[in-house]
N, C-alpha and C positions, 0 to 999 in steps of 0.2 A: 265249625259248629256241627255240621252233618257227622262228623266222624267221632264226636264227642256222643253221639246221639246213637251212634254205632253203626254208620253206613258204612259198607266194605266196594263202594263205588261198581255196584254192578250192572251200571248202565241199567234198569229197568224203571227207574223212577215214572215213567208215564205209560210204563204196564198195568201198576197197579198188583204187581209180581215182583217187588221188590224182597229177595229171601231176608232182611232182617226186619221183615213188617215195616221200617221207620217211614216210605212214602207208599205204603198199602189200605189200604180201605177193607183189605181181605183180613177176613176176623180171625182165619187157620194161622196166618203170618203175623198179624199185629200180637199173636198169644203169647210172643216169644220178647214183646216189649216189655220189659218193667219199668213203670213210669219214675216211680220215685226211684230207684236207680238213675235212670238219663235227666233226671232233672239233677240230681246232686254231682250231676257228669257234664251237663252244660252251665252250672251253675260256679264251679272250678276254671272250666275253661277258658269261661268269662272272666272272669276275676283273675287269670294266667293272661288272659290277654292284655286289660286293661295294665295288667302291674309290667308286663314288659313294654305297651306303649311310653306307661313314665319314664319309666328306667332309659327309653330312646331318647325322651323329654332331656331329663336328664343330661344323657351323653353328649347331646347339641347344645351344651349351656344354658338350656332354659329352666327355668322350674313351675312352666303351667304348658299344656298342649293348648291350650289359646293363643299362647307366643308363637306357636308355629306358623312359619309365612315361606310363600314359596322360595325365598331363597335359601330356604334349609334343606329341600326335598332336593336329590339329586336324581336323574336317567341318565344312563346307558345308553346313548345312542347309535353308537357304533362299536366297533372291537377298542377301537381308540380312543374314544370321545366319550368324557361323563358333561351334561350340562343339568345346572339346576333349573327346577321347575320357571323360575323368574328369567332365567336366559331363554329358554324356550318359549314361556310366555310370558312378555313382557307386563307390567301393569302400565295400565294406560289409565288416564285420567278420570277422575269422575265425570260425568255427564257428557263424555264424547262421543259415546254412541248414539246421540239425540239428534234428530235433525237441524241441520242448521251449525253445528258447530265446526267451527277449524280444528284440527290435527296436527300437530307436527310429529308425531310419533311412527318414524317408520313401519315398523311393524303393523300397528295401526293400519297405515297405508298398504301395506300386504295383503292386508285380512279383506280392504276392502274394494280392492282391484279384484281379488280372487273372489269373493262372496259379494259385494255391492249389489251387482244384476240381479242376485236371488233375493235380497232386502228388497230392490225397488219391486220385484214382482210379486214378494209377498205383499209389500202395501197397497200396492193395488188390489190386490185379492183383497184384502184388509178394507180398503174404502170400497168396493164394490158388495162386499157381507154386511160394510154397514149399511149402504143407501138403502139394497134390499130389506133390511132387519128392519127399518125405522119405515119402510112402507109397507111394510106388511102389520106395524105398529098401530099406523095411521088408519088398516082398514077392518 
């Protein structure tokens, strides 16, 4: 989108010295934007975007991008290794991250050997923001 707009990437965006005006607030450099130009240049873009998403659509045997589910999406994870999004993450159950429920989903189990301690520490934080919240409610 920036480069439809006519950024030439020169790193100054949070100078406000941006030489093709596009992230300046300086009136000398913004003079050189012509608006209805980069609007009829993002407006293309878009509409190039969107028409090569279907066309991906498409090529995966689908005919809506709502059909798309992670076992369409594939990574690169190694020089050797492609795995899809759903091998890498598995879908797990509805409502099994709720307290109280059983798991049999390895990964699952992964996630929560590795993250669990940070879950129970955030709930605690969690019940402790609420006792305070509802006493400071009370007075």
């Amino acid at each position: 989108m920036m480069f439809a707009l006519g950024c030439i990437q020169s790193l100054k965006c949070n100078t406000n010295k941006c030489p093709t005006g596009v992230t300046s607030q300086e009136p000398a450099l913004m003079a050189g934007l012509d608006v209805v130009d980069k609007a009829e240049r993002v407006l293309r873009y878009q509409r190039k975007t969107v028409e090569a998403a279907l066309e991906i659509t498409g090529a995966i045997g689908l005919s809506s991008p709502k059909q798309i589910e992670a076992k369409h999406i594939f990574k690169r994870v190694s020089s050797t290794k492609v795995l899809s999004y759903e091998q890498q993450y598995p879908t797990i159950e509805e409502g099994s991250l709720l307290a109280g429920r059983s798991n049999t989903s390895p990964a699952l189990q992964r996630w929560f050997e590795t993250w669990g301690l940070h879950l129970q520490t955030h709930q605690k934080w969690h019940d402790i923001h609420q006792r305070h919240s509802a006493r400071n409610r009370r007075s």
